[in-house]
C-alpha angles and dihedrals in degrees: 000000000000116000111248100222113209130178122296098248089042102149114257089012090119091044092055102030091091092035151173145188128313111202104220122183101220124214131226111270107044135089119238086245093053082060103045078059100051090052094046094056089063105046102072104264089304104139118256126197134156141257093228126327124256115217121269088256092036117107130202141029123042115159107196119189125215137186120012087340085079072084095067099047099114091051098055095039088060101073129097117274136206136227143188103196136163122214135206113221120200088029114095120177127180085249093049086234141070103274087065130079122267108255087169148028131175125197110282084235089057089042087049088062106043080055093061089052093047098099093049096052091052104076079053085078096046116120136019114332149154116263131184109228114232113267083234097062133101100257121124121255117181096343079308127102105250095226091050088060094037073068102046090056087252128149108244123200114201115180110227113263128214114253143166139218114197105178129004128173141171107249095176149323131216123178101318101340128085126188115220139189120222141181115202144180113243118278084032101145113222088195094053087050093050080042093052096039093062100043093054090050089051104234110078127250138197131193114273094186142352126202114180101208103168125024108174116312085333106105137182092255084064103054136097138205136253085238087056092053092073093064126096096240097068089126094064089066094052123108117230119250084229094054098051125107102018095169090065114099099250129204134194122237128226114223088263091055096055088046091059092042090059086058097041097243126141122276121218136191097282081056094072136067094236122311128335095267099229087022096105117109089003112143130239111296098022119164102251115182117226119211136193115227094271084063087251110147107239100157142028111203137177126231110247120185123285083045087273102149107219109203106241084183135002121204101198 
């Protein structure tokens, strides 16, 4: 994503230089990218990206990350995530929600039914399992977007991808629609399921509407709205770069250490200042923060064999 550049005494440039994430809690009609741009507008000229979109009609968290924090992006996207969503049944579209066109609908008696049976099927999606991304999606088919050739009219071929649910429940159901909770690993598709679960009802379904409301340690409590991003006080919502990422095992850094970080070399044992606290039993390439002696986070780095630690980003 290319840096916007402002002028040196932009307001707010020094506060988000360093930078964090900002929690937003993003409204229907957007894109994720409308709202990166919106922020930006609004943090001195100090870059902003996201963790992973939400689509245009989705609600809820979007954690955007801004200043040297854009680094860490594909650290803090990878964690599970959490949805409240309803679900149409008897309705299909070629989306597989409702911004798409109907290409099936059973008899509401038929979709009433399949509601009923709704709670029994869930446990069913429980676990680790294989799931076919929407043709309408971002990944990549042939070197091509998938969704840029569905609309084309084009087949498109996804190969199944590995996810994992980790909690679903039936929060209620009214007429043909039922609202669920899920826990999901991340890349886990809402619309596939919607897809799937009709399917395997036998009557087709599409989502109706889809709240984030967790997306790794970002909640809802946290986040703040477009409207909040106007005032001035836009910094004091931001989460501190040193403060991102507390489940990863840390270790402090002795002044030789830092001094080899700056440059992107290893690090070894008589680099540390004892033993990366949480490191114990994690496997190979594991995300270690690496702090400076005041317990700021310069460095991520991943555990290589021979417990040498090999910076994936440095944030110095």
């Amino acid at each position: 994503m290319p840096e916007v550049q402002a002028p040196p005494d932009a307001p707010g440039q020094a506060a988000f230089a360093r930078g964090g994430v900002i929690v937003i809690d993003k409204p229907a009609g957007p894109t994720s990218h409308d709202v990166v741009a919106a922020v930006r507008r609004h943090c001195g000229g100090a870059k902003v990206g996201h963790t992973g979109t939400l689509d245009p009609f989705a609600t809820g968290v979007l954690p955007l990350v801004v200043g040297r924090a854009t680094r860490l992006a594909r650290f803090l996207g990878g964690s599970d995530k959490e949805y409240v969503t309803r679900i149409r049944l008897g309705v299909a579209t070629d989306t597989h929600d409702i911004t798409g066109h109907v290409v099936s609908q059973a008899p509401e008696a038929e979709a009433l039914a399949a509601a009923g049976a709704a709670a029994a099927l869930l446990p069913a999606f429980l676990g680790r399992g294989l799931q076919s991304p929407p043709a309408y999606s971002a990944k990549l088919s042939d070197g091509v977007r998938a969704y840029e050739q569905a609309r084309r009219g084009r087949a498109v071929d996804l190969a199944p991808a590995e996810v994992t649910v980790f909690e679903i429940d039936m929060l209620e159901m009214e007429g043909p629609s039922v609202t669920v909770r899920l826990v999901t690993s991340a890349g886990f598709y809402v619309r596939a399921f919607a897809r799937d679960i009709g399917e395997r009802l036998g009557v087709g379904a599409s989502l109706d509407a889809l709240r984030r409301t967790r997306s790794g340690a970002f909640r809802l409590s946290e986040a703040v709205t477009l409207d909040a991003i106007q005032e001035p006080g836009l910094r004091e919502h931001l989460i501190p770069i040193d403060a991102l990422l507390p489940d990863c095992p840390a270790a402090v850094l002795t002044p030789e250490g830092v001094e080899r970080i700056a440059h992107g070399r290893d690090i070894g044992p008589g680099h540390l200042r004892g033993t990366p606290e949480g490191a114990a039993g994690a496997p190979q390439h594991s995300a270690i923060r690496l702090l400076g002696p005041d317990g700021g986070l310069l460095a991520l780095a991943e555990l290589a064999s021979g417990g040498v630690l090999h910076p994936a980003v440095v944030l110095m």
